[in-house]
C-alpha positions as CSV (number, residue, x, y, z in Angstrom):
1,X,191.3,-100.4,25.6
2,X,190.0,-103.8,25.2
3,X,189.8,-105.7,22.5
4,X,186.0,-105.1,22.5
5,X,185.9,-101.4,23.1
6,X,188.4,-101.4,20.2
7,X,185.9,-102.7,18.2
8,X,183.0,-100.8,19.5
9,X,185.4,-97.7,18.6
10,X,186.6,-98.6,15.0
11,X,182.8,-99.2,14.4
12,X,182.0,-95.5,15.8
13,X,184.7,-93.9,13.8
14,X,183.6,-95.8,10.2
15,X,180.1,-94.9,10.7
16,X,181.2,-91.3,11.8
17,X,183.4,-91.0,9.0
18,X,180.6,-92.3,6.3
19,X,178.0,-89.7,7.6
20,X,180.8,-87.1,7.2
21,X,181.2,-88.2,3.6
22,X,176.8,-87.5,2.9
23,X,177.6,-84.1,4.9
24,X,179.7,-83.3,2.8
25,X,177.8,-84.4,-0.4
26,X,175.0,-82.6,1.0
27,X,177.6,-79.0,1.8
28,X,178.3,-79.2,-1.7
29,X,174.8,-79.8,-3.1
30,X,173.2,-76.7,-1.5
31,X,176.4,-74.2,-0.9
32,X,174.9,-72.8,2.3
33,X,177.6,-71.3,4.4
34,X,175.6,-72.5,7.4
35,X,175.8,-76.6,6.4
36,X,179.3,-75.7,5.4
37,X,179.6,-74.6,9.1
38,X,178.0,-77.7,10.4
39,X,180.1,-79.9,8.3
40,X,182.9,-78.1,9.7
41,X,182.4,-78.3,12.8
42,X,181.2,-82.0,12.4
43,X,184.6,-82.8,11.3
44,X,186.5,-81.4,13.7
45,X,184.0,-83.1,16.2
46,X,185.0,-86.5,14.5
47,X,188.9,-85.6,14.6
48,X,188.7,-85.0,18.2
49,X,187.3,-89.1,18.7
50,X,189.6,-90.3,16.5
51,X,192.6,-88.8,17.9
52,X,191.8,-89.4,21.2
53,X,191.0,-92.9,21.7
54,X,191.0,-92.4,25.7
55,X,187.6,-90.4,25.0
56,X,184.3,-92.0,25.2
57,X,183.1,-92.9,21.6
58,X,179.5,-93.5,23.0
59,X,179.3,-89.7,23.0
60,X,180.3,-89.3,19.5
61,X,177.9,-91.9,18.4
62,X,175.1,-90.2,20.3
63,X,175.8,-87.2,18.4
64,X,175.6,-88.7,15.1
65,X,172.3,-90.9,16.0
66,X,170.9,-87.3,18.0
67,X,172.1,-84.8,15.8
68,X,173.6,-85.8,12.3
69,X,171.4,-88.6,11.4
70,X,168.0,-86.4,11.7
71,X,170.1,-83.5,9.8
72,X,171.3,-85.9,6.7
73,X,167.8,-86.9,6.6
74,X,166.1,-83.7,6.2
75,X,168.7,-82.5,3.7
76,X,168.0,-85.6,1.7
77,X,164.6,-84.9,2.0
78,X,165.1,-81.3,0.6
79,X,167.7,-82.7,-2.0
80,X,165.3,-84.5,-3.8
81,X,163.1,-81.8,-3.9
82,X,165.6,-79.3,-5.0
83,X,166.2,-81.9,-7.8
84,X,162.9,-82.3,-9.1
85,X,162.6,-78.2,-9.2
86,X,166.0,-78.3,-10.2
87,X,165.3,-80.2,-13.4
88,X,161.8,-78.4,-13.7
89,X,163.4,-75.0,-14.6
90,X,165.8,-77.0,-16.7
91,X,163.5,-78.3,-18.6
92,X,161.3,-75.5,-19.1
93,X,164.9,-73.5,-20.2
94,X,165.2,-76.0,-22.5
95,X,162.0,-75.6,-24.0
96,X,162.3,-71.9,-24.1
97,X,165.8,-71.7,-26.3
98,X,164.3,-74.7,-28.5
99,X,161.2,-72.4,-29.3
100,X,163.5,-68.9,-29.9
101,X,166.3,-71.0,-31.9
102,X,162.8,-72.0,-34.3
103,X,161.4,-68.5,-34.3
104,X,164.6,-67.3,-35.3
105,X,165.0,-68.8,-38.1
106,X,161.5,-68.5,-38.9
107,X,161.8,-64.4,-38.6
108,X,165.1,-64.6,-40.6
109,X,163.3,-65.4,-43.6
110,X,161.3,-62.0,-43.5
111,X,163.6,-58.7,-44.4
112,X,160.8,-56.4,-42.9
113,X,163.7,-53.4,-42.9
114,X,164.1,-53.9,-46.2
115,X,160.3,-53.8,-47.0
116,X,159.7,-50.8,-44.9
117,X,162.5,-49.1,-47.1
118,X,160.7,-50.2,-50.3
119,X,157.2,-49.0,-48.7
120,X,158.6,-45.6,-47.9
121,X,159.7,-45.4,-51.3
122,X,156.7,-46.3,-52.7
123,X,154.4,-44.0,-50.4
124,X,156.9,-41.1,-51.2
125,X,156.4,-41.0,-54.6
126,X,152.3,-41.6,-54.2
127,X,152.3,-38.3,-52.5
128,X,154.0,-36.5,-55.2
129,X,151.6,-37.6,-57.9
130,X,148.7,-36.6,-55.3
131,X,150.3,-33.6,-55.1
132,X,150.6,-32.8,-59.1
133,X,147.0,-33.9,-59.5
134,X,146.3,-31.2,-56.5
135,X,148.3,-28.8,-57.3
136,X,148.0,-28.7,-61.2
137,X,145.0,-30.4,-61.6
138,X,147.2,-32.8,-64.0
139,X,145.6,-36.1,-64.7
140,X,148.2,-38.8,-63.8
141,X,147.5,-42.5,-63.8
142,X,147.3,-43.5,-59.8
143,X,145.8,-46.4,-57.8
144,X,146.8,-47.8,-54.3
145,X,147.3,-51.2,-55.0
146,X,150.7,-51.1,-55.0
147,X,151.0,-49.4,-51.5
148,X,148.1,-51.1,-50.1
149,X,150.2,-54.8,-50.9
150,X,152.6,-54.1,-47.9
151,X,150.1,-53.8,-45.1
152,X,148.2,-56.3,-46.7
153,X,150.9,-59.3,-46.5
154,X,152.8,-57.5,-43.1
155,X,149.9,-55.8,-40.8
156,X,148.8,-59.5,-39.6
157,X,152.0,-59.7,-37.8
158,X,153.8,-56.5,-37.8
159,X,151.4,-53.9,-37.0
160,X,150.8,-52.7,-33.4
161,X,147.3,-53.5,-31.8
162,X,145.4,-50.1,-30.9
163,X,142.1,-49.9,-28.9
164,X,139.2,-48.7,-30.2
165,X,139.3,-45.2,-28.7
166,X,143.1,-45.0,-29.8
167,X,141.7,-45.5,-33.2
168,X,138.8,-43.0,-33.2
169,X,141.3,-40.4,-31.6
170,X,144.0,-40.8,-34.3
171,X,140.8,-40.9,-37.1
172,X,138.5,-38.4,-36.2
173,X,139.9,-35.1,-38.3
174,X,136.5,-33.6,-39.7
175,X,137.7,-30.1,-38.6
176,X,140.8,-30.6,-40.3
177,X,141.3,-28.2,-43.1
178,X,142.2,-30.5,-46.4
179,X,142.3,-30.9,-50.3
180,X,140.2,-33.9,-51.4
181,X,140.0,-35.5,-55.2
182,X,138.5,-38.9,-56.0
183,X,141.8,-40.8,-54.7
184,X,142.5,-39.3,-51.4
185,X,142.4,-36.6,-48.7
186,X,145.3,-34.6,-47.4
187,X,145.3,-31.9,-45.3
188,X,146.9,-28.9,-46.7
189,X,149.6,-28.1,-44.1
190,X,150.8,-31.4,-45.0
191,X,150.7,-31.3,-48.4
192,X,153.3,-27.7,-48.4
193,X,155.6,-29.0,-46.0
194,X,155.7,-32.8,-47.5
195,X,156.3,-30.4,-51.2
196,X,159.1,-27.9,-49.2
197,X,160.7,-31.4,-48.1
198,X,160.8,-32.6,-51.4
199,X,158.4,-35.7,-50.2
200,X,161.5,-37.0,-48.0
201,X,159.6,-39.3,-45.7
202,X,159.9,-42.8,-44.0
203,X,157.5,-45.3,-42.6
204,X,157.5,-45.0,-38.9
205,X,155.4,-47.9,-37.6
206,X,152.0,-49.5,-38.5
207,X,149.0,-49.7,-36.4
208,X,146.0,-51.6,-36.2
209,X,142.5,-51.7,-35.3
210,X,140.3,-55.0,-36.1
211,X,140.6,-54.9,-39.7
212,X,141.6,-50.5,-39.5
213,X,145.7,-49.6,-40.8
214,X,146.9,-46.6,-39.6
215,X,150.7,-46.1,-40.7
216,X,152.5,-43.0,-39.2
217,X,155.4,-41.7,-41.2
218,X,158.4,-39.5,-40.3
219,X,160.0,-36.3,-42.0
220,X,163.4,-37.5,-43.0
221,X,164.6,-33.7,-41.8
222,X,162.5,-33.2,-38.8
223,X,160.8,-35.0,-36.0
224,X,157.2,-34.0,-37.3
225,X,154.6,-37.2,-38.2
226,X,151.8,-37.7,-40.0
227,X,149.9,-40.6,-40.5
228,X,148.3,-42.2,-43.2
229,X,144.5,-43.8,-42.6
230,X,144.3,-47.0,-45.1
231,X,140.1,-47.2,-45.7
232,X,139.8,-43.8,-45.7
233,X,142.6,-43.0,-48.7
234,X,143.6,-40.3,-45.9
235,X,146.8,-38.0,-44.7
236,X,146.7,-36.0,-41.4
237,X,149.4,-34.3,-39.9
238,X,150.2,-36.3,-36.2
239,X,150.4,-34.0,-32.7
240,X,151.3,-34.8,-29.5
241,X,148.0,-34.8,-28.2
242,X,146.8,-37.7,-30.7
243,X,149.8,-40.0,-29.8
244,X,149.7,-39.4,-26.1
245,X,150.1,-43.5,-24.9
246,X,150.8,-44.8,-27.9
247,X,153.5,-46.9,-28.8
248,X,155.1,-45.4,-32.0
249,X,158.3,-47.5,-32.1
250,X,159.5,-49.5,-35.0
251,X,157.4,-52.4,-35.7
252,X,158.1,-56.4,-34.2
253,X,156.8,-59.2,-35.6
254,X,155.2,-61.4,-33.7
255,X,157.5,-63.6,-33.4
256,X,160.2,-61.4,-32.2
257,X,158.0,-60.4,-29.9
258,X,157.7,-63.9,-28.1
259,X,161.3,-64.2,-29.2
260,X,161.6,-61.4,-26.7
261,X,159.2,-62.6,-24.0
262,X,161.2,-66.0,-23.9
263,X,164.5,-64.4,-23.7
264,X,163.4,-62.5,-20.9
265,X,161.5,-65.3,-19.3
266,X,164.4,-67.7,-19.5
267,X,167.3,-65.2,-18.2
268,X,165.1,-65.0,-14.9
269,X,164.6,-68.5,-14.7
270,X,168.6,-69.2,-14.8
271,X,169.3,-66.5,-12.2
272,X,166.6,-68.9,-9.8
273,X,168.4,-71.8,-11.1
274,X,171.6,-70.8,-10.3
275,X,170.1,-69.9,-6.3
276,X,167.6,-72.7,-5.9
277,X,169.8,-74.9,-4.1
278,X,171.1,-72.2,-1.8
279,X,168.1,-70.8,-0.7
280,X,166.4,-72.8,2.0
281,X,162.8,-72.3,3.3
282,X,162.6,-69.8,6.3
283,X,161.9,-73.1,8.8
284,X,164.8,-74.6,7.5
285,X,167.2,-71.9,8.0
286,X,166.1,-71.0,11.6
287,X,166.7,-74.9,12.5
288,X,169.9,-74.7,10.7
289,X,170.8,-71.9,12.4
290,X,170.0,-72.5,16.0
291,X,171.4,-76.8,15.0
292,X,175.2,-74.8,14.2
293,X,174.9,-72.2,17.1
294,X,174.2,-75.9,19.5
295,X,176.8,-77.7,18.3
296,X,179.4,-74.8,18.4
297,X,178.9,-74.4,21.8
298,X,182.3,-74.8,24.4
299,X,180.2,-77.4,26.3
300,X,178.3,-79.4,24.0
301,X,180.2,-82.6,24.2
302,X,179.5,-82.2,28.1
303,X,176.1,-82.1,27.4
304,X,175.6,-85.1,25.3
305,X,173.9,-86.9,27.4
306,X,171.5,-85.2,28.6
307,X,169.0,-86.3,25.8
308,X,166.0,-84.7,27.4
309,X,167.6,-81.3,27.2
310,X,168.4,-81.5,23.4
311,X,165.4,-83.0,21.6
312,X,163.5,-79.6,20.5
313,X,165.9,-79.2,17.4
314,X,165.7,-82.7,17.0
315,X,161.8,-82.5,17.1
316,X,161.9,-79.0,14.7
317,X,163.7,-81.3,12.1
318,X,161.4,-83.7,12.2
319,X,158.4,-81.9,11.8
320,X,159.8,-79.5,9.0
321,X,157.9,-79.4,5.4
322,X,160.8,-79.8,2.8
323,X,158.4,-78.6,0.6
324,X,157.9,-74.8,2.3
325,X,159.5,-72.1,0.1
């Protein structure tokens, strides 16, 4: 070689060697097995030049300036994209596990288990003074204020939403055989069995209805319900046909129910940031496909310079939309 061509060669193999450091930034960024390949087989494109100074470097330059240049550009082009979605979902993650940390703490104030267990309580021994003023017309001191205080301070954010027709369904018990005083109604089925069961009960969940409480309650021994209508002063046993759709699981506040939505919303939001930068549009895998599958071929280097013959991947690069998802 002369001194020239050494120049012109050392000049080749830096530049070749610097794009082959952003391919390799860019392999990295995105782990895509296909740009993995291409860097791959860049590589051992570049090797073959610089070990074998008797080939024509012109050829690996037009490769670069035909090929790789157009390929780093596009991937920069993506990267920044990537980026900017990339620290979209991070921020919104962010924002999602700042809200759930304050909710926490806010819904760690209330011990609504604990209430409910007082409530039972309370509602337990209501029904056996309704049932010794029923039963043996005894006169007892009663009022509901004490049991009507829970739903009061809790049914804003505790108790379950029901629609209108939900409400009517679970309400409507005019044929309903029951005893009735000045305090309350209670059908008589319920009143034996709740007596047999030595008034053993628990509160189930709370329902609501514009300014309506319903509260269904368990048997502590059996997996009968009956509910209790607030406005009305009311008991009713529950049957499957009334409860058909509804929701009769224990009661979440509000809060944990956002609590819940967030959690959910910001597990599926790591998954897709975990796999944004792998997945490429569609147009930008077929071009990366069909670029590796070119320069993989046994005669590529032979076909270098036929420029004409290689410009539709070149042109498909171009003309791609980093933006396409």
């Amino acid at each position: 070689m002369t001194a020239e061509q050494e120049e012109i060669y050392a000049v080749v193999i830096k530049d070749s060697g610097a794009k082959l450091k952003v391919l390799k930034t860019l392999s990295n960024f995105f782990n895509h097995k296909d740009l993995f390949a291409v860097y791959i087989r860049t590589q051992v494109i570049h090797n073959l030049f610089e070990s074998n100074r008797n080939l024509d470097a012109n050829k690996l330059e037009l490769f670069h300036v035909q090929y790789t240049s157009t390929l780093i550009e596009l991937f920069q082009k993506l990267k920044k994209a990537k980026e900017q979605q990339y620290l979209l979902i991070s921020d919104e993650i962010y924002i999602n596990e700042d809200i759930v940390r304050k909710l926490e703490s806010e819904a760690a104030t209330v011990d609504f288990a604990a209430e409910v267990r007082e409530h039972s309580k309370a509602m337990a021994e209501k029904l056996k003074l309704l049932y010794t003023m029923l039963a043996d017309s005894a006169q007892v001191q009663f009022g509901w204020g004490d049991i009507m205080v829970f739903p009061a301070k809790r049914s804003g954010e505790f108790y379950r939403e029901i629609t209108p027709s939900q409400f009517m369904a679970l309400t409507d018990m005019e044929a309903r055989s029951a005893y009735r005083n000045e305090f309350a109604t209670i059908e008589k089925k319920l009143l034996g069995r709740l007596n047999i069961n030595n008034f053993r009960v628990k509160f189930a969940c709370g329902l609501v209805h514009e300014d309506e409480i319903v509260e269904v309650y368990d048997f502590r021994d059996s997996n009968d319900k009956f509910i209790f209508i607030g406005s009305a002063r009311s008991f009713y046993f529950l049957d499957a046909e009334m409860v058909k759709g509804l929701d009769l699981s224990k009661n979440l506040s509000n809060k944990n129910r956002i609590i819940q939505d967030l959690k959910a919303k910001t597990e599926m939001l790591k998954e897709k940031l975990g796999t944004i930068k792998s997945i490429l549009p569609p147009n930008v895998e077929d071009v990366l496909g069909g670029y590796l599958e070119k320069i993989s071929g046994v005669d590529f280097l032979d076909e270098l310079q036929n420029v004409d013959e290689q410009t539709n991947i070149l042109r498909a690069m171009l003309n791609i939309n980093v933006n396409s998802k």
